[in-house]
KEVEXRO-927166 format. One line per field, with one value per residue (C-alpha): residue in one letter; chain; x, y, z. Coordinates in steps of 0.2 Angstrom, whole numbers, plus 5000, padded with zeros to 4 digits. Layout:
BEGIN
residuo = [A; ...] $
cadena = [A; ...] $
c1 = [X; ...] $
c2 = [Y; ...] $
c3 = [Z; ...] $
//
This chain:
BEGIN
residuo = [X; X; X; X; X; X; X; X; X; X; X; X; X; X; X; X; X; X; X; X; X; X; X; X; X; X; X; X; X; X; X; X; X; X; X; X; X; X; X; X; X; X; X; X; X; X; X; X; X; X; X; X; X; X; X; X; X; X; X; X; X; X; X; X; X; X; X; X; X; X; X; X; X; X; X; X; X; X; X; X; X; X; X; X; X; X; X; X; X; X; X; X; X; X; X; X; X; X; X; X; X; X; X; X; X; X; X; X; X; X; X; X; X; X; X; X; X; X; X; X; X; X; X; X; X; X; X; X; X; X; X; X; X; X; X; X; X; X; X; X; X; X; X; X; X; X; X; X; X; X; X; X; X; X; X; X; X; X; X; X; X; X; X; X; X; X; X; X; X; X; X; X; X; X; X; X; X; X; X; X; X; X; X; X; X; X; X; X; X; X; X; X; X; X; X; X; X; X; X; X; X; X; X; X; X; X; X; X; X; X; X; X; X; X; X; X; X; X; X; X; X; X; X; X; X; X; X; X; X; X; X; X; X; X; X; X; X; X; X; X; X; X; X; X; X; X; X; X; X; X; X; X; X; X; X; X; X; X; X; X; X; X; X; X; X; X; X; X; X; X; X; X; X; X; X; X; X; X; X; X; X; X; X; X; X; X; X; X; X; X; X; X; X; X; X; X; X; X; X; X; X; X; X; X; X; X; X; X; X; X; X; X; X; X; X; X; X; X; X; X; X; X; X; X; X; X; X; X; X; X; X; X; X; X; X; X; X; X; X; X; X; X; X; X; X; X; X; X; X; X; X; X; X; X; X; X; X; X; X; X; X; X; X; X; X; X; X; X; X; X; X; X; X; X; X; X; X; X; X; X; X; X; X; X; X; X; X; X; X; X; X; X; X; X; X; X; X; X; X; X; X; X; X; X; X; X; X; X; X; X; X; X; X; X; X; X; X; X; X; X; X; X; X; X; X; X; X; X; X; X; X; X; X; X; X; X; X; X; X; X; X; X; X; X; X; X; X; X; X; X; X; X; X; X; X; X; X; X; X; X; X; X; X; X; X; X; X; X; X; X; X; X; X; X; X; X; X; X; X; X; X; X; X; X; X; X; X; X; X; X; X; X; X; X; X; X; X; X; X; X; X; X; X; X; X; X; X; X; X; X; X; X; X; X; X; X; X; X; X; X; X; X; X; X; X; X; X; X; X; X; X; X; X; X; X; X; X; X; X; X; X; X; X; X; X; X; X; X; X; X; X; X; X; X; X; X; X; X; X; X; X; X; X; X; X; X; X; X; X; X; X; X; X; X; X; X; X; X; X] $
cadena = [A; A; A; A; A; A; A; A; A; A; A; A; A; A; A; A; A; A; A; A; A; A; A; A; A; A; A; A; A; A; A; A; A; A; A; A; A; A; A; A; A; A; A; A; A; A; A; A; A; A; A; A; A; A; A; A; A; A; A; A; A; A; A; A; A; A; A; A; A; A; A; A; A; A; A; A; A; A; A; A; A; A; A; A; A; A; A; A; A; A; A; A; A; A; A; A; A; A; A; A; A; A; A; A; A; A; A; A; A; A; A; A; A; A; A; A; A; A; A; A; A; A; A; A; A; A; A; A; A; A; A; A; A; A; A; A; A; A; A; A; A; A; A; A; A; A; A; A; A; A; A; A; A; A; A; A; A; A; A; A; A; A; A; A; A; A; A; A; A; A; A; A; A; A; A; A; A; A; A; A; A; A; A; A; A; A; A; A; A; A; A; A; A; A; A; A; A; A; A; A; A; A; A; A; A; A; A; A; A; A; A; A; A; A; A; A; A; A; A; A; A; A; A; A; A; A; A; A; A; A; A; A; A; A; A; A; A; A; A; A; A; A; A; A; A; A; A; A; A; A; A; A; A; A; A; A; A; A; A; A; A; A; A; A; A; A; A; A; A; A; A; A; A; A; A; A; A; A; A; A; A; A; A; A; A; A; A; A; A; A; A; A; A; A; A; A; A; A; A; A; A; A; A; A; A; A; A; A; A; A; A; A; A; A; A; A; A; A; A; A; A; A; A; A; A; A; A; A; A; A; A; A; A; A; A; A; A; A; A; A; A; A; A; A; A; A; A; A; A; A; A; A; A; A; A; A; A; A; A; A; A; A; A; A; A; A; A; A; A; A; A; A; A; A; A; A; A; A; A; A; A; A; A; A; A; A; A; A; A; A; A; A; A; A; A; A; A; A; A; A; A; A; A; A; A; A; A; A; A; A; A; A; A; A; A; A; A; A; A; A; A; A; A; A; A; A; A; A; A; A; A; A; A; A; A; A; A; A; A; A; A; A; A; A; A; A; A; A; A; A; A; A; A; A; A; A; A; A; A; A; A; A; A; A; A; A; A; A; A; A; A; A; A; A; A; A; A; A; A; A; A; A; A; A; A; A; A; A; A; A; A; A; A; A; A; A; A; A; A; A; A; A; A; A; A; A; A; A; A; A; A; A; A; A; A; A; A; A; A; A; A; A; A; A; A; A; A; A; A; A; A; A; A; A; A; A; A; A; A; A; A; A; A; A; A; A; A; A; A; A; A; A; A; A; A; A; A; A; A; A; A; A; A; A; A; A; A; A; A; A; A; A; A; A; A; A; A; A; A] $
c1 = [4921; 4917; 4923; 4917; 4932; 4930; 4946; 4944; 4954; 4950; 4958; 4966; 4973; 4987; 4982; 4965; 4961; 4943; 4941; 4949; 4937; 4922; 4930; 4934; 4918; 4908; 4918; 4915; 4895; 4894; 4903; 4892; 4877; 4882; 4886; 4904; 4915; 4932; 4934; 4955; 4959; 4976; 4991; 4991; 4973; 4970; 4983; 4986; 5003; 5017; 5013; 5034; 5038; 5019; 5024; 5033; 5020; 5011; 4996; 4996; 4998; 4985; 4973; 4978; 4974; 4957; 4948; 4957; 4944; 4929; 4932; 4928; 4915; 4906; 4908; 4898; 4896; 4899; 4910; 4928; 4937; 4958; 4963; 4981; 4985; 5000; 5006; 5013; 5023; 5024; 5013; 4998; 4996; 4984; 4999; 5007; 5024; 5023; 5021; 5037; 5044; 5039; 5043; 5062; 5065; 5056; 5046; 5030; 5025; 5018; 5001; 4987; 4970; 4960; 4941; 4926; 4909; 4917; 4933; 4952; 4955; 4971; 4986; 5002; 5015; 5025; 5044; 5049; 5052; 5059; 5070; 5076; 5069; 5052; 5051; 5059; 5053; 5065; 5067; 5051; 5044; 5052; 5049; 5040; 5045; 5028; 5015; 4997; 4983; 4966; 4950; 4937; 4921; 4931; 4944; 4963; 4968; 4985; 4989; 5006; 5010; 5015; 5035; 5032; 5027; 5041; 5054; 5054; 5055; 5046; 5029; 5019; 5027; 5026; 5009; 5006; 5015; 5007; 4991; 4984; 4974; 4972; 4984; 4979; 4992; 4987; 4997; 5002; 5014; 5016; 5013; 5027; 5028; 5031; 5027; 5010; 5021; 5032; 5019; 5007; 5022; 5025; 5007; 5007; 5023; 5018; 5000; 5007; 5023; 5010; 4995; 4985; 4975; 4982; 4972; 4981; 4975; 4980; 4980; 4972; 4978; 4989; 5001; 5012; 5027; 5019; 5004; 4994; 4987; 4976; 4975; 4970; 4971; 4966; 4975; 4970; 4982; 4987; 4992; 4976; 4971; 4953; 4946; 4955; 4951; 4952; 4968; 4967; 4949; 4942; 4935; 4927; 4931; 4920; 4923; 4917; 4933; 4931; 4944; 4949; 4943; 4956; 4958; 4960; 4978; 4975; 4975; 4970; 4955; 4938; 4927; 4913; 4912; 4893; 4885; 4876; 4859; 4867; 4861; 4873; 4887; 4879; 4890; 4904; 4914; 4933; 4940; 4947; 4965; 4976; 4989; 5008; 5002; 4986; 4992; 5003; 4990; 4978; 4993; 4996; 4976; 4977; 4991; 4987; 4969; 4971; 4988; 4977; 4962; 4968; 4979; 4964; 4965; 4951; 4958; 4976; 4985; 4998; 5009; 5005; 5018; 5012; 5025; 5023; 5028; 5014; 5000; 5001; 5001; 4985; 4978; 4981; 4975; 4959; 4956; 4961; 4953; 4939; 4942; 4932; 4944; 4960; 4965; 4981; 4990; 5000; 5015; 5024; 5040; 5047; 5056; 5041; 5031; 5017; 5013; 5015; 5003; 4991; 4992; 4991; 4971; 4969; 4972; 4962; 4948; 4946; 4948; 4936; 4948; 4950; 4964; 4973; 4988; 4999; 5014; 5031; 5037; 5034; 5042; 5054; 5060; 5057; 5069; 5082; 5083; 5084; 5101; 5107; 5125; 5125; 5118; 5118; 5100; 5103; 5113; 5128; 5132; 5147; 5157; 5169; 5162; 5145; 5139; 5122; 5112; 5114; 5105; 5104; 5093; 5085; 5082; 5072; 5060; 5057; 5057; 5046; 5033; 5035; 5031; 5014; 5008; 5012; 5003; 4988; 4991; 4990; 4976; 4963; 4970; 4975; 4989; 5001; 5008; 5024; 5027; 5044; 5049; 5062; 5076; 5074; 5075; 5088; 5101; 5095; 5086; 5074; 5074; 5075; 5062; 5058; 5049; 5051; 5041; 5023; 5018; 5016; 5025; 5013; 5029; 5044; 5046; 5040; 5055; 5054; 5050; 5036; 5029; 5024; 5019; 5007; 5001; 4998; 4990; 4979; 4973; 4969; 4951; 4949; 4962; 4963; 4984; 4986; 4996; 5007; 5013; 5017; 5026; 5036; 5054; 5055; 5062; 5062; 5060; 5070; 5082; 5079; 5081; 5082; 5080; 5083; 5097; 5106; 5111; 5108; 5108; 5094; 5083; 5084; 5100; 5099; 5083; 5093; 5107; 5097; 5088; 5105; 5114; 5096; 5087; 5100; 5112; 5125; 5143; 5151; 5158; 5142; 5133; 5144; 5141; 5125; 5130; 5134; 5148; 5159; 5161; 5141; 5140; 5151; 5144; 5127; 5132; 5141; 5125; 5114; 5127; 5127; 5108; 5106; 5102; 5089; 5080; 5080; 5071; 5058; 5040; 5035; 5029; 5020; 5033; 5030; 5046; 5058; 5065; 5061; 5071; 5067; 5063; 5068; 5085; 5094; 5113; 5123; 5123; 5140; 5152; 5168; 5164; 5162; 5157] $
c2 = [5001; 5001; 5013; 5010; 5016; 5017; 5016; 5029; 5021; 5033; 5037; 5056; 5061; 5074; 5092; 5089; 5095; 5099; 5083; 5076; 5086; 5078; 5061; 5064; 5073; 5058; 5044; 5055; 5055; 5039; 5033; 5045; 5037; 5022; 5028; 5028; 5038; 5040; 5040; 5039; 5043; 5044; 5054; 5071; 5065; 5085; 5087; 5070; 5060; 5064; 5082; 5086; 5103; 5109; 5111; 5125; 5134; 5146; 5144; 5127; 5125; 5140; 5130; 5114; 5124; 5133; 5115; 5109; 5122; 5118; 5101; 5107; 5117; 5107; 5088; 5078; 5083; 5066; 5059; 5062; 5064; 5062; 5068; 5072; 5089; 5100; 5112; 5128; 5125; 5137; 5151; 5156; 5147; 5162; 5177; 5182; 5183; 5169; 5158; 5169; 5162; 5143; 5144; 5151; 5140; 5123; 5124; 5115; 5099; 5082; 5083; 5076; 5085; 5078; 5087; 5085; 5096; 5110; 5112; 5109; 5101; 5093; 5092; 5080; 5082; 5067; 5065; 5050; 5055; 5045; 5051; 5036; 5027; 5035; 5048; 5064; 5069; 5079; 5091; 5098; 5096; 5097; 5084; 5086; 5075; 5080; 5065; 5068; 5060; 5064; 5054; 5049; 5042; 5042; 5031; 5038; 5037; 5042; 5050; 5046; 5044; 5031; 5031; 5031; 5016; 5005; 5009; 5000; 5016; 5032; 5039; 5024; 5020; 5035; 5037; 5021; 5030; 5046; 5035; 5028; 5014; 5015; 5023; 5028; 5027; 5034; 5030; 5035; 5019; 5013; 4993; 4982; 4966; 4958; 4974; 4968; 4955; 4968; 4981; 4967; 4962; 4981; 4984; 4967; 4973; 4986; 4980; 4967; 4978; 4993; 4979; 4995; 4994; 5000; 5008; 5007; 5017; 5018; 5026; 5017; 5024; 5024; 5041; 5042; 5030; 5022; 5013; 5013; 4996; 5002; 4984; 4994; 4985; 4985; 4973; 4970; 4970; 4953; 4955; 4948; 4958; 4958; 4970; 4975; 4985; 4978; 4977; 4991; 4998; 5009; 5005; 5011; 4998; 5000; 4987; 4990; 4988; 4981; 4993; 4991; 5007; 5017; 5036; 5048; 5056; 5073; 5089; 5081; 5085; 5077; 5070; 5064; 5054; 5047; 5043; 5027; 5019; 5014; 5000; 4984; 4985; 4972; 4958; 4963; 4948; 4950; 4954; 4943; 4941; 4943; 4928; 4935; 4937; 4941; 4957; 4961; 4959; 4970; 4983; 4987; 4988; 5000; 5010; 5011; 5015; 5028; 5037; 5037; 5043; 5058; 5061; 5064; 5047; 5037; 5028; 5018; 5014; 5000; 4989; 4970; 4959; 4944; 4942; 4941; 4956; 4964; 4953; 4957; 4975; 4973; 4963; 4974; 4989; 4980; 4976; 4995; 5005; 4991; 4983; 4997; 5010; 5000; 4999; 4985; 4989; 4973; 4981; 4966; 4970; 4957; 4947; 4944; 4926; 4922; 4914; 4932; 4941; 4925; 4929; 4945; 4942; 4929; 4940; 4954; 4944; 4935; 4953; 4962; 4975; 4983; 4979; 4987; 4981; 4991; 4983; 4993; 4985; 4999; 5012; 5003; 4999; 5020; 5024; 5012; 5019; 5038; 5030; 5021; 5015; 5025; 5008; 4992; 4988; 4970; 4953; 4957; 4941; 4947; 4951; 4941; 4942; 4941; 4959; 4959; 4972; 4976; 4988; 5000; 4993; 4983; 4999; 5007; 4996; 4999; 5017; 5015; 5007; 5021; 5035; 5026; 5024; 5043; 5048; 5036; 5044; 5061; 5061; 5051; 5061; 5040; 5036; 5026; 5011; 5002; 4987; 4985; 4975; 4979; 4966; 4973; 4990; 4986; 4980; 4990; 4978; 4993; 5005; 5023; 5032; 5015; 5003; 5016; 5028; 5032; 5040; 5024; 5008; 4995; 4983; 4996; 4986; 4968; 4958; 4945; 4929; 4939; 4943; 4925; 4923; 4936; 4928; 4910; 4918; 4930; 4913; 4904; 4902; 4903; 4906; 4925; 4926; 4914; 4898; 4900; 4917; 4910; 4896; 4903; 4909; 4928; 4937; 4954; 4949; 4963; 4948; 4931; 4918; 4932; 4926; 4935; 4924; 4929; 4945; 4942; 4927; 4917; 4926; 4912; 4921; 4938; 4942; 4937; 4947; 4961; 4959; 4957; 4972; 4985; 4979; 4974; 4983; 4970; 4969; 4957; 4946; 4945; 4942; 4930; 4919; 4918; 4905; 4916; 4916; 4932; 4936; 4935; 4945; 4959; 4960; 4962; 4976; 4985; 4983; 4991; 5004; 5011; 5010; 5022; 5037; 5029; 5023; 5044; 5047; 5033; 5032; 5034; 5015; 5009; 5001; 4984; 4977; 4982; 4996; 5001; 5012; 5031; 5041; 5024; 5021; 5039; 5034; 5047; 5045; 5046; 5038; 5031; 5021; 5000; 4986] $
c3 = [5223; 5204; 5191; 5175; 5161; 5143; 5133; 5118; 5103; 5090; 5074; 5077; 5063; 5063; 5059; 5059; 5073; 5069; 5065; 5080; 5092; 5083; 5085; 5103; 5108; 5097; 5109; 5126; 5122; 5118; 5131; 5146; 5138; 5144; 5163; 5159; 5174; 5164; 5145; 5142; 5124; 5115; 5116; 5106; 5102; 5098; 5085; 5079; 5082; 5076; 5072; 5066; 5065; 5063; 5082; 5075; 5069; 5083; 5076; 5075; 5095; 5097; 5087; 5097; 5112; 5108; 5107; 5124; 5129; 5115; 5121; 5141; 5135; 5125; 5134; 5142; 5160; 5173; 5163; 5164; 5149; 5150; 5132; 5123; 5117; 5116; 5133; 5128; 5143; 5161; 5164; 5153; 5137; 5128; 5133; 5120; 5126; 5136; 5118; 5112; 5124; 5125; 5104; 5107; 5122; 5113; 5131; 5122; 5133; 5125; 5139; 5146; 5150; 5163; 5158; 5168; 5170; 5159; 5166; 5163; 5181; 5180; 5167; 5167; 5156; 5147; 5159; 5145; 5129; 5114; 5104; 5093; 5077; 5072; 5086; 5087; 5104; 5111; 5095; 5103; 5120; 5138; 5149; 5168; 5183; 5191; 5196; 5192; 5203; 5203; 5211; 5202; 5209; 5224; 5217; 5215; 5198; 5190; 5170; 5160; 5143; 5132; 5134; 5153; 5154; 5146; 5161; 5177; 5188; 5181; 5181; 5181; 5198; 5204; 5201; 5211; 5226; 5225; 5230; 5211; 5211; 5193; 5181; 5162; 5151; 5133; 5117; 5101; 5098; 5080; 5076; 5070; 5072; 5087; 5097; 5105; 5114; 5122; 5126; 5136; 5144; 5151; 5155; 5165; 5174; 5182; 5185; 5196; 5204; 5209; 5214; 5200; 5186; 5169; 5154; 5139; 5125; 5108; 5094; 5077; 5059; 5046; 5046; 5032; 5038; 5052; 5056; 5073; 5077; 5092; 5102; 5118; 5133; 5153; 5166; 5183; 5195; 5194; 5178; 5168; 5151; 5155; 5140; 5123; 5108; 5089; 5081; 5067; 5069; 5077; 5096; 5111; 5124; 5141; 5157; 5175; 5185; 5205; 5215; 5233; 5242; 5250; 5254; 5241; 5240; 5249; 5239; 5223; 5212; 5219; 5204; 5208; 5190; 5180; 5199; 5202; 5197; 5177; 5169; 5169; 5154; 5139; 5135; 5124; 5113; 5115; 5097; 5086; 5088; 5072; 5068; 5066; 5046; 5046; 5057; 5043; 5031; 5040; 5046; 5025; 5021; 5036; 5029; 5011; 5015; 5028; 5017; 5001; 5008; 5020; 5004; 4992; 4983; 4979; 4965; 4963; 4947; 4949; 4937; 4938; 4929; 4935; 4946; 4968; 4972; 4960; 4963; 4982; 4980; 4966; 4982; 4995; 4986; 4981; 5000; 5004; 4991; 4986; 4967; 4959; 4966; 4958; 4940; 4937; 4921; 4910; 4901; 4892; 4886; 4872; 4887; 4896; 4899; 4891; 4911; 4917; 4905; 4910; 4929; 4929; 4921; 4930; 4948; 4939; 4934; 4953; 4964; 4951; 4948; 4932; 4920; 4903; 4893; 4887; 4878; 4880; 4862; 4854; 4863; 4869; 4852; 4849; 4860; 4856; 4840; 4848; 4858; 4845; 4848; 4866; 4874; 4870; 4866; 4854; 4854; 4846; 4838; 4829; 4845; 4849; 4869; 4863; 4869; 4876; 4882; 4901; 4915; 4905; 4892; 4908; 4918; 4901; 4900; 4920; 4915; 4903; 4912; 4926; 4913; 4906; 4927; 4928; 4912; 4919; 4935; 4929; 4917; 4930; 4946; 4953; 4965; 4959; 4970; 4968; 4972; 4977; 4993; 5007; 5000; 4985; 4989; 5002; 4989; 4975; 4964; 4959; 4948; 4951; 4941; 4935; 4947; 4961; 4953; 4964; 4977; 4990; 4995; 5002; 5004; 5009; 5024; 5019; 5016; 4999; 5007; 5019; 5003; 4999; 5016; 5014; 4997; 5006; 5017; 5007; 4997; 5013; 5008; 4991; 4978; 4975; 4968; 4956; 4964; 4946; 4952; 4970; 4965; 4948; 4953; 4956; 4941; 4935; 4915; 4909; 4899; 4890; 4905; 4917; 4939; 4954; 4957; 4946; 4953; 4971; 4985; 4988; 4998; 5011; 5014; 5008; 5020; 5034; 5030; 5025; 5044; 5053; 5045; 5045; 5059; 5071; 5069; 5065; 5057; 5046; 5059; 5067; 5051; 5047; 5063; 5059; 5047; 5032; 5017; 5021; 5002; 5000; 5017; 5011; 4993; 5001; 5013; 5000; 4989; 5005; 5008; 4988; 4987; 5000; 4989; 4980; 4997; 5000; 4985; 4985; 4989; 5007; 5015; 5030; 5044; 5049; 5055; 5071; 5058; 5041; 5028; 5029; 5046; 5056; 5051; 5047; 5038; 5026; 5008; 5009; 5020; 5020; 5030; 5027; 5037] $
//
């Protein structure tokens, strides 16, 4: 027997529900056109995922609701539609009391609508959910222990829910053994890197272990701290990945799959799905797969373009010194936003190289983007004379000890430069994008109000030597960033002579350390085994520990690794504790 399936990668976005319900209705007619018996889309495709504590909000579900039934009402009939939305939990959704209810007793339920010829014919309701780094899904639903099966051009096929999937006993498996020759699994789960691998790995699982086909759809997006890669797949029950969506666009994936007949599972919903007589599926190219960088690459495009845009930005101001970390930003914002759409500002302090104020025109003049110079000399100057002997703003010569200025002095020039991209910002209604990496912001080495200052971190999450990588890469075909800027040694030319080094480890070191102690989890004896001085290990710990409330009042930015500053790793500001 042949069902054909489409997998619905869409890009829901949360709170738009309107928008969401055009999306999905858009996907479902396209794919009916095409004799299409099933159309699996995302999880919480009505409201958008994650949706936080607009859950709260009655109205929100209510709205959520009403177009579960627009969607009914107005969709294609023969084609089966399985789409995400939010239960109000037990009983009916539209009483009154019964919501009162569902609100004070958090009995909402992450669910799944199976729609077909103008009907809500089946529902399941998510039994996994996670409730660790980005997800806070048992703050607001209650989980189900309750199998859904329905048959579909006569062929049994089971629903479930992202998390469902990534156990070895749970829904997926018992949606095999309540008869399912096919299970849809539909997703909301955010890229980072290294997570393709482990998802395929699950899909292939429990094709293989239940001898069933598995539908995986995924969400594609950018939503304010995470990005959706979509990368939708279908497995056969050997295991083989036979169809997938693109990685970071949008997609509607359609593949005839050959299942084995077998009896329906009594006492489910009978569908008869598009019928016969469709015209043979045209040949679709497999997408291109992304290289571990190039996903990167494409993941920060994603998420700066999606966060500016459903933010009202068409525009982004940035500061390029000339430096990596700037003329990677600059680029990315360019392929976001386009180079029109991006204005890159050079403010030279008396300390900076004449190299830097050369490649920062150089990067502007090959992305196409505009570019202003704004020397700080001036007012910084202005406002050494307003603090006068309250900080050290000159050489003392005359000191026995030689006083120079220190991060005080440093940290006002930063802070200077972050009150001209506000002004810029606030008279051309621009965002501003920093450019700040995850070592740097990890230990520190940024400047609150300074640097920090904007309203979006592309590289929040890219550590320092990723951040080259994405360079070398960017230039693979042409020179785009200045191979000066790539190869010069990373300062921050706040002082005569002034390198990273100075301050920190080589990032050689420090990245690791920085990975071991964030991403893993790890102590100092641990770090320490990995090959590490225990003095350098303690010194950077201490460094990440003390940073932590200037991380809580930094710029939102897109995840990428196994876990990022902000929603994904949740420690006090203050703690005794050290180590």
């Amino acid at each position: 027997m042949v069902l054909r399936l489409a997998l619905g990668q869409i890009p829901a976005r949360v709170g738009d529900i309107d928008g969401n319900v055009a999306r999905i209705l858009d996907a479902w007619r396209r794919a009916a056109a095409q004799g299409v018996d099933v159309v699996v889309f995302t999880e919480l495709t009505i409201t958008g995922y994650p949706p936080e504590d607009l859950l709260l909000k009655r109205e929100f579900v209510d709205a959520n609701l009403r177009a579960l039934d627009r969607l009914a009402a107005e969709g294609p009939r023969g084609t089966v539609a399985v789409v995400g939305f939010v239960g109000a939990g037990e009983g009916d959704a539209t009483d009154r009391d019964h919501w009162d209810v569902a609100l004070a007793t958090r009995d909402l339920t992450n669910s799944a609508a199976v729609l077909a010829d103008g009907e809500v014919v089946a529902t399941y309701d998510k039994l996994r959910l996670p409730n660790y780094g980005v997800f806070d899904e048992a703050r607001y639903f209650t989980p189900r222990d309750r199998p859904c099966v329905v048959s579909i051009a006569g062929i049994p096929v089971g629903v479930t829910i992202c998390e469902d999937l990534w156990v070895e006993a749970g829904p997926v498996r018992a949606s095999v053994a309540a008869g399912a020759r096919v299970v849809l699994s539909l997703n909301a789960s955010p890229y980072h890197r290294g997570k393709r691998g482990d998802r395929e790995r699950w899909v292939r699982h429990h094709a293989t272990q239940g001898d069933a086909w598995i539908a995986y759809a995924n969400v594609v997006g950018g939503q304010d701290e995470v990005v959706f890669d979509g990368d939708s797949m279908l497995a056969a029950p050997d295991g083989t990945v036979v169809a997938r969506g693109a990685q970071f666009a949008d997609d509607l994936v359609i593949h005839d799959l050959e299942v084995a007949a077998s009896a329906p599972p009594p006492d489910v919903p009978q569908l008869p799905g598009a019928g016969t007589g469709r015209a043979p599926l045209p040949e679709r190219a497999p997408p291109a797969t992304l290289d571990p960088v190039g996903e990167v690459w494409a993941a920060l495009v994603r998420a700066t373009r999606d966060y500016c845009h459903h933010n009202g930005f068409e525009d982004a101001v940035l500061g390029l010194s000339g430096g990596i970390d700037s003329a990677v930003v600059t680029t990315l914002a360019a392929d976001a936003l386009g180079p029109p759409h991006v204005t890159a500002v050079a403010m030279p302090s008396p300390y900076s190289s004449t190299h830097s104020v050369s490649d920062a025109a150089a990067l502007a003049t090959n992305l196409g983007c505009r570019l202003l110079e704004l020397p700080i000399g001036a007012p910084l100057a202005a406002a050494s004379d307003v603090l006068g002997d309250l900080v050290v703003t000159g050489f003392d010569r005359a000191h026995p000890d030689g006083v120079q200025p220190g991060v005080a002095y440093e940290n006002l020039q930063s802070r200077l430069r972050g009150l001209l991209l506000m002004a810029l910002s606030n008279e051309h209604g621009s965002i501003v994008l920093t450019a700040g990496n995850k070592s740097e912001y990890a230990v520190g080495y940024a400047t609150l109000y300074g640097d920090m200052a904007g309203g979006f971190a592309p590289l929040k999450d890219v550590p320092k030597l990723l951040v080259y990588e994405l360079a070398r890469w960017r230039n693979r075909g042409a020179e785009v960033i200045p191979v000066s800027t790539i190869e010069k040694p990373p300062s921050a030319e706040l002082r005569p002579g002034q390198v990273d080094e100075d301050s920190l480890p080589p990032y050689e070191a420090l990245d690791d350390i920085v990975r071991a102690y964030v991403e893993l989890d790890l102590g100092i004896d641990a770090i320490v085994a990995r090959g590490h001085d225990r003095d350098i290990v303690r010194r950077v710990l201490r460094m990440v520990d003390r940073a932590e409330y200037k991380r809580r009042q930094a710029a939102p930015g897109p995840k990428i690794t196994e876990r990022a500053f902000g929603r994904d790793r949740r420690v006090p500001i203050t703690s005794g504790w050290r180590g």
